[in-house]
C-alpha positions in Angstrom: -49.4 25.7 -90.8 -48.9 27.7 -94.3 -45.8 28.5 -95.9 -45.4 32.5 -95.8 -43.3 34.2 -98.1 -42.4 38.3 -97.9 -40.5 40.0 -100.4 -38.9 43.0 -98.8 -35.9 45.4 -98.9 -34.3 46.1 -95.4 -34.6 49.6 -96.1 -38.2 49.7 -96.4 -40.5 50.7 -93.8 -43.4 48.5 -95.0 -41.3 45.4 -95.6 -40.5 45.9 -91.2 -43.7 46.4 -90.4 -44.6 43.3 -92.2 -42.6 41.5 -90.7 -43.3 43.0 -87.0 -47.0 42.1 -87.7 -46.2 38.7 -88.5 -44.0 38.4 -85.6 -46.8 39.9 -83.3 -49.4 37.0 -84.6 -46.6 34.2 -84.5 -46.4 33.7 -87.7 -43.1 31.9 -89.1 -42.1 33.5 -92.6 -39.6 33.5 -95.2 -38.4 36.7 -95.9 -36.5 37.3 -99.5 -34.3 40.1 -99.9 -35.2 41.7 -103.6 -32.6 44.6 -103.2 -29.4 41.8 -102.7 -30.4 39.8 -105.8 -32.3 40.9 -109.0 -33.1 37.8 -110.0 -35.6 38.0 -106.5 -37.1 41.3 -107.8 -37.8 39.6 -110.9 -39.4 36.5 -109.7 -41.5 38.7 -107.1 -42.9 41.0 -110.3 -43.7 38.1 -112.4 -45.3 36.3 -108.9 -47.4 39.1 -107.6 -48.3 40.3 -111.7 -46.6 43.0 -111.8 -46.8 44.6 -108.4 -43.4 46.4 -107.4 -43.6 48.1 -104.0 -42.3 46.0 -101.1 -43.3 43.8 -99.0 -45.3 41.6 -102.0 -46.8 38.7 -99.5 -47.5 34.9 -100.5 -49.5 32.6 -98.0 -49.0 29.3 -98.9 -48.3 30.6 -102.6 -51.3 32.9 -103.1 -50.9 36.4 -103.2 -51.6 38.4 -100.2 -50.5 41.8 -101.1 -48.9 44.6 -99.2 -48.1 45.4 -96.0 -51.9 47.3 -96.1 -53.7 43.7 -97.5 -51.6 41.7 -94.9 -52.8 44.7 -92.0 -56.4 44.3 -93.4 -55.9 40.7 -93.6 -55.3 40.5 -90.0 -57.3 42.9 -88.5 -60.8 41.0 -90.1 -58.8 37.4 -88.2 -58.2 36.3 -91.9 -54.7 35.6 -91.0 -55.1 32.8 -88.3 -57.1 31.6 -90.7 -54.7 31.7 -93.7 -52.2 30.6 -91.8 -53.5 27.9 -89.8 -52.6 29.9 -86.4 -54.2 30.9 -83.5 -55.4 34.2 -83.0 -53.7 36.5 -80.4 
């Protein structure tokens, strides 16, 4: 199984429907808070190049994306893949 990492804010719409998804598939994650903690924000820009909408997603530390990527990513079965997981 992959590590997954999602930078989120918990008032985001995106960063929860992330999350849902990933529940959905069973995929285990570590969420990161970048609203609580600026140093996060900061380490998710210089991660994901730049990119600072939330969710910012990491499968075993490449960059994913969005929520839209990780939706993409899921709906082609790319995400069992990634993650090492079974398909639903």
């Amino acid at each position: 199984m992959q590590s997954v990492v999602l930078y989120g804010r918990a008032d985001c719409e995106y960063s929860a429907a992330a999350k849902e998804l990933l529940r959905e598939r069973g995929v285990a994650f570590d969420e990161i808070d970048v609203a609580s903690d600026p140093r996060k924000m900061t380490e998710m820009l210089r991660r994901a190049a730049g990119q600072h909408t939330t969710p910012q997603i990491f499968i075993d530390g490449r960059h994913i994306g969005g929520y839209d990527d990780l939706r993409q990513l899921a709906d082609w079965g790319g995400l069992e893949a990634a993650t090492g997981g079974a398909a639903p």
